[in-house]
N, C-alpha and C positions, 0 to 999 in steps of 0.2 A: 504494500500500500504506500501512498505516497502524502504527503503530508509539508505545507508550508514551514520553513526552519527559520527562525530570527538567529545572524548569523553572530557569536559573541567574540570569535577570534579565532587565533592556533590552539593546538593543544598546548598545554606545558611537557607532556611526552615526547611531541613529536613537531616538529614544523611542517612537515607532510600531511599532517591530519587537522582538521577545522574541530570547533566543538558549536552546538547552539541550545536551540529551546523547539518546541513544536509548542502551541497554543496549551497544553496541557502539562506542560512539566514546569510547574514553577519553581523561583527560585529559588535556593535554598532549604524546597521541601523536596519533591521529585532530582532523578536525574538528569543527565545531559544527552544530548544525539550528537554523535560520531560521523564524520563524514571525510572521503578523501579530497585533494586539491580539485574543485573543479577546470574547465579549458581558462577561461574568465576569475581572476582571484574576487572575490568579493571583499566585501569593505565590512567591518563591524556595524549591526545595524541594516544589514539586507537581509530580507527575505528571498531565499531561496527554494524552490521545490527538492525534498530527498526523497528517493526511495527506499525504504526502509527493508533492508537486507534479513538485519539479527536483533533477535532480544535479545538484552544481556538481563543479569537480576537486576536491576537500577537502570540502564543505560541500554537508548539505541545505538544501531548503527548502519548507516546507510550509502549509498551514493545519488551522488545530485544528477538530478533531470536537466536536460535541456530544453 
């Protein structure tokens, strides 16, 4: 399924990986969504489409749509 992502930045793991929010994980209560580098780097603060690949227990993880 695919789902609108608010984009928060890199990971702190990895520069390769982004992290966000979908409308349902708030902050500081829920986890975060996982996603690789899309073609287009985004900016903190965009809304991106991901497709959501993996549960994890707390945490999505997905790849961006174009």
């Amino acid at each position: 399924q695919t789902y609108p992502v608010l984009v928060m930045g890199n990971s702190e793991e990895s520069d390769l990986v982004y992290i966000g929010r979908t409308k349902f994980q708030a902050p500081e209560v829920d986890g975060l969504t996982y996603f690789g580098i899309p073609e287009k780097l985004p900016q903190s603060g965009d809304i991106i489409n991901v497709r959501i690949t993996q549960a994890l227990e707390y945490d999505l993880a997905g790849e961006v749509e174009l």
